[in-house]
C-alpha positions as CSV (number, residue, x, y, z in Angstrom):
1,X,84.3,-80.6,-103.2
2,X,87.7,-80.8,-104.9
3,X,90.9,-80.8,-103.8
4,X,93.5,-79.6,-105.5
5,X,97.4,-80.2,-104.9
6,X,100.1,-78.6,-107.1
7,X,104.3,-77.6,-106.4
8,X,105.7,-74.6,-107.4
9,X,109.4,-73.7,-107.2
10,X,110.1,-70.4,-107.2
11,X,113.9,-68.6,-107.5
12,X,115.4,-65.2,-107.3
13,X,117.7,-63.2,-108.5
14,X,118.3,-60.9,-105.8
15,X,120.7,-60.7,-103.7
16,X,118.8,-59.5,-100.4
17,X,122.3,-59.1,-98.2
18,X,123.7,-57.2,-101.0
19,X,120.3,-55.2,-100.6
20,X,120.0,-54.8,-97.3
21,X,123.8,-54.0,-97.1
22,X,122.6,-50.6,-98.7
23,X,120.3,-49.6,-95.8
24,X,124.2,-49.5,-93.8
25,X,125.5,-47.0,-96.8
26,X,127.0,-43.8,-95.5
27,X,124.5,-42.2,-97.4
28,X,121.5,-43.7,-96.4
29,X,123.0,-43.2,-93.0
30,X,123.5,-39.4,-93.3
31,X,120.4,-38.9,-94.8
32,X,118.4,-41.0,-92.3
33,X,120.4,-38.6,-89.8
34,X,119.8,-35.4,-91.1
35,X,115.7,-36.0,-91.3
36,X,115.8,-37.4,-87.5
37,X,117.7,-34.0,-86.6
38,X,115.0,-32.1,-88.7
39,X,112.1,-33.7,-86.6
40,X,113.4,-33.2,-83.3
41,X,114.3,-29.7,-84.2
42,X,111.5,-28.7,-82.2
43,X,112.0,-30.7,-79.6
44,X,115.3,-29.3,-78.5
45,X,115.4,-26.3,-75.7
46,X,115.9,-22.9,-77.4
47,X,116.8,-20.1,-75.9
48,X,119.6,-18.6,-78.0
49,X,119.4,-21.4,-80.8
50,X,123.3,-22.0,-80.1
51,X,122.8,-25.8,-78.7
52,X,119.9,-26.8,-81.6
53,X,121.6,-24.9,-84.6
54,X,125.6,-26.4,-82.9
55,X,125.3,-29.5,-84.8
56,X,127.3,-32.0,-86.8
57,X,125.4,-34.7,-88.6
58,X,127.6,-37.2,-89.8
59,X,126.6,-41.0,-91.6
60,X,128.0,-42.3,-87.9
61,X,125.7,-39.7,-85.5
62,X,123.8,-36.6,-84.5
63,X,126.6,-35.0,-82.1
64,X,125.8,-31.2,-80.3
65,X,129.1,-29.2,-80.6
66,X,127.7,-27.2,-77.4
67,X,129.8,-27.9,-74.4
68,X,126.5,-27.8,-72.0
69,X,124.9,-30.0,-74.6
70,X,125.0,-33.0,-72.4
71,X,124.1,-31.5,-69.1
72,X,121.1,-30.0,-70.5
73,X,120.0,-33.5,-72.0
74,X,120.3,-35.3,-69.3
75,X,118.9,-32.6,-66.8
76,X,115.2,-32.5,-65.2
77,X,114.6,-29.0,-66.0
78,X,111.6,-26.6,-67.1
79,X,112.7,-25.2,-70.4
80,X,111.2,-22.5,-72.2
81,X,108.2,-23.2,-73.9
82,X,108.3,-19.3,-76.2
83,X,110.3,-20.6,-78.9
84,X,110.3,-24.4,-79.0
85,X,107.0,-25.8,-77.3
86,X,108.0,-29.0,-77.4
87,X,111.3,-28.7,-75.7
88,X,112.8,-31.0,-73.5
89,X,115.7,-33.6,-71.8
90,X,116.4,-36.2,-73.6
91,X,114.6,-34.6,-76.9
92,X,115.1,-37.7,-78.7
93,X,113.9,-39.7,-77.2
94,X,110.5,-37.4,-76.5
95,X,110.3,-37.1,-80.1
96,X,110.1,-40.7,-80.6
97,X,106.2,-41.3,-80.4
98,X,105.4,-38.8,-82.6
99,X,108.1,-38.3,-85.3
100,X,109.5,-41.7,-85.6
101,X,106.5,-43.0,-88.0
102,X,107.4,-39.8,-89.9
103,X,111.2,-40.5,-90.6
104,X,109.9,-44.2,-91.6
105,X,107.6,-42.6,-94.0
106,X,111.3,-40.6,-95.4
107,X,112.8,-43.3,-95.5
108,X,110.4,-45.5,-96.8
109,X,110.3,-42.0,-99.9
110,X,114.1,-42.6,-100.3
111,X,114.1,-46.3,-101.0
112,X,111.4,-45.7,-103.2
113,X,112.4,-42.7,-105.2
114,X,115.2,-45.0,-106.2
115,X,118.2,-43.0,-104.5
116,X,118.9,-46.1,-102.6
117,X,120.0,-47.7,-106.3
118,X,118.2,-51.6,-104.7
């Protein structure tokens, strides 16, 4: 048997909060925005299309122009299934178990397509 014992010092150059800073960029923001909006798409009642197509996506949120927008999120209802069979209250949060892994995957794609500029 043999034992061996060695140090190492290690350094770096980067500078991580400089790095991680980036992940706060309006961009990054906006973009990380835009895809969550894309995979709950579905997930919004659709009747018309007005409430899921009245959007704004900004680097700071997702907001519904629609002035019923918040009474239909927050309501219990049984929405039409025709268009959007996913549709429901609260779509975000419904779309969570299934699409969030998938905007992780984009923005795992962004950071490494090198748009991020690390």
């Amino acid at each position: 048997m043999i034992n061996m014992n060695f140090e190492l010092e290690v350094s770096s150059t980067i500078d991580i909060p400089k790095h991680l800073a980036k992940l706060e960029s309006p961009e990054f923001r906006k973009f990380t925005h835009t895809e969550w909006n894309r995979l709950i798409f579905p997930f919004v009642p659709f009747n018309t299309g007005a409430l899921a197509e009245s959007v704004d996506i900004t680097a700071e949120s997702i907001e519904y122009r629609m002035p019923y927008a918040t009474a239909v999120y927050m309501s219990n209802r049984n929405f039409r299934k025709d268009l959007h069979p996913l549709a429901s209250s609260k779509w975000d949060k419904a779309a969570e178990p299934t699409e969030k892994p998938k905007l992780i995957e984009a923005l795992q794609k962004y950071v490494d397509s090198g748009r991020l500029k690390l």
